[in-house]
N, C-alpha and C positions, 0 to 999 in steps of 0.2 A: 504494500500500500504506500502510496505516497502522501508526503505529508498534508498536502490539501485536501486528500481522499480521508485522512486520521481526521481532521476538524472538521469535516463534513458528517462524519462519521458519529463524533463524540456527540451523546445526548446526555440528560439526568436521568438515570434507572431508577427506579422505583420499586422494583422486585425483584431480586437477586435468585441463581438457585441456592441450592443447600451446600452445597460447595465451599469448603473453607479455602481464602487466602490461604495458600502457603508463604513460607517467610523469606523464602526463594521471587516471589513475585512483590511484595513486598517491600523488601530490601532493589530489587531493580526498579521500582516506581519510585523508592528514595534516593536513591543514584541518579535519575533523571532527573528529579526535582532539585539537586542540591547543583546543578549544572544551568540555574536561571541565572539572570543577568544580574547583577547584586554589587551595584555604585561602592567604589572603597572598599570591596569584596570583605565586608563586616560579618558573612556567612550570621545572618540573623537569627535563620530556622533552627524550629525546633520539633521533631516529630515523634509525639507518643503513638503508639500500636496499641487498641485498646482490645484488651482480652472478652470473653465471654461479660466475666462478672465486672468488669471497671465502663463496659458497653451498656451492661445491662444499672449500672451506679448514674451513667451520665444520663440516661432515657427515665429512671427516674425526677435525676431534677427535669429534666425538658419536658417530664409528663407532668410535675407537680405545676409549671408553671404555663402550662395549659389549663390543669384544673383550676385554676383560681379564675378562671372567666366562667365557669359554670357553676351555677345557683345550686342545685343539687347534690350534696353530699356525697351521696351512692356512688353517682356518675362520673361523680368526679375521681372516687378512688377507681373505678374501674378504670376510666380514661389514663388515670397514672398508672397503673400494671398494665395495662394495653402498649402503651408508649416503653416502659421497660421492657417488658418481655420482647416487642419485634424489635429493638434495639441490641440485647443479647443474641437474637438469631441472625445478627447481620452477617456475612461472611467477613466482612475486615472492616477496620472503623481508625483511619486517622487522624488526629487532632494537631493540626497547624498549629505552631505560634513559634513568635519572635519574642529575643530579648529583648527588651525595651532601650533605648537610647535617652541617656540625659539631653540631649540635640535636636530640635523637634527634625532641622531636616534630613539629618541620619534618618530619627523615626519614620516619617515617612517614608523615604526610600527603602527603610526596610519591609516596612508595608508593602510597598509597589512588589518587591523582589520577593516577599512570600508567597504572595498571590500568582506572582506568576510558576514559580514553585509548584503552587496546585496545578495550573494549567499543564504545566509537564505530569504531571502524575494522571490529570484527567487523558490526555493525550499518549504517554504512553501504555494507560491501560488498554484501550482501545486497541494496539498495538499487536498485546498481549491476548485481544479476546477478551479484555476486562470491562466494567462496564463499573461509573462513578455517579455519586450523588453529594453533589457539595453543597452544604449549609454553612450558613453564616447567619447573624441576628445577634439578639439581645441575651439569649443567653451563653452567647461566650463570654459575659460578666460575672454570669450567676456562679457563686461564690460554689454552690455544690458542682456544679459541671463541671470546675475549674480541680475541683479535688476530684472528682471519679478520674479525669484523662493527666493526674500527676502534674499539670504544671506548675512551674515554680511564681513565685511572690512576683518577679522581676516581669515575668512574660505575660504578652497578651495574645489570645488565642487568636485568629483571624479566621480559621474554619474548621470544617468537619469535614473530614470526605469518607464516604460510604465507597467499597470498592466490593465488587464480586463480578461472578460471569451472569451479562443479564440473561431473564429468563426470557423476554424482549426486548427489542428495539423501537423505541417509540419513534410513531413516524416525526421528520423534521417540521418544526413550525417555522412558518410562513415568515418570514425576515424582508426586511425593504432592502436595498441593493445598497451596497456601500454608498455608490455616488450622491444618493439622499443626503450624505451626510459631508462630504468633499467643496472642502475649498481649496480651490486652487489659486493663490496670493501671486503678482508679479514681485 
């Protein structure tokens, strides 16, 4: 496949098989990702591997803080095991983050070079026959997510990536054409 074939390719998986990550595929989506472009080469990233139970610890908090928008007690504790338990059956589950910079525009750039970091990982999976699902939001603050995927005091997480073989390929959504968006400046 050629690379414009891999981005064309890359979607968000949604349903993984049953399939575990091996640490073999793994460790070569971290080899890819640590090969982004990274101003002042600061090597910011940080990648936890999260196991069954530290999977099944982080989709707790992300389940608790979904239940807090539903009125209902009951619902709400199912919705929080609903959200842990398919989080422990993920096939692999990496948690992005950087060390923090006292600099804000280091930080940044660190930022920028993590992010692209996943994009190699979303891309080389693809590669692999692997298939990714990257989150990011509010709760990469949340002080339990931050301890289920072991990050340190200093780091902040920038994402999640779900990785397994999908069990589909969802079809490509409908994009406007680059040129939409091109200026060409004299």
């Amino acid at each position: 496949m050629t690379i414009p074939e891999i981005i064309e390719r890359r979607r968000s998986i949604k349903k993984f098989a049953d399939r575990a990550v091996s640490r073999e595929e793994i460790e070569t989506l971290l080899e890819a990702a640590i090969l982004a472009p990274n101003h002042r080469l600061t090597r910011p990233w940080r990648f936890y591997v999260l196991g069954p139970e530290s999977r099944y610890a982080y989709g707790s908090a992300l389940g608790e803080r979904k239940a807090r928008k539903l009125p209902d007690a009951e619902a709400a504790r199912t919705l929080r095991e609903t959200v842990a338990e398919e989080h422990r059956r993920l096939p692999g589950m990496i948690a992005v983050a950087i060390a923090q910079s006292d600099n804000p525009e280091t930080r940044e750039e660190d930022y920028a070079a993590a992010m692209m970091a996943v994009q190699n990982i979303a891309l080389t999976a693809v590669a692999l026959g692997l298939g990714t699902h990257i989150k990011t939001g509010g709760v990469m603050d949340d002080a339990a997510a931050r301890a289920a995927a072991g990050v340190g005091e200093n780091e902040r997480v920038v994402a999640i990536v779900n990785v397994g073989e999908p069990v589909e390929l969802p079809p490509p959504r409908k994009r406007e054409s680059a040129t939409a968006f091109m200026t060409f400046r004299p």
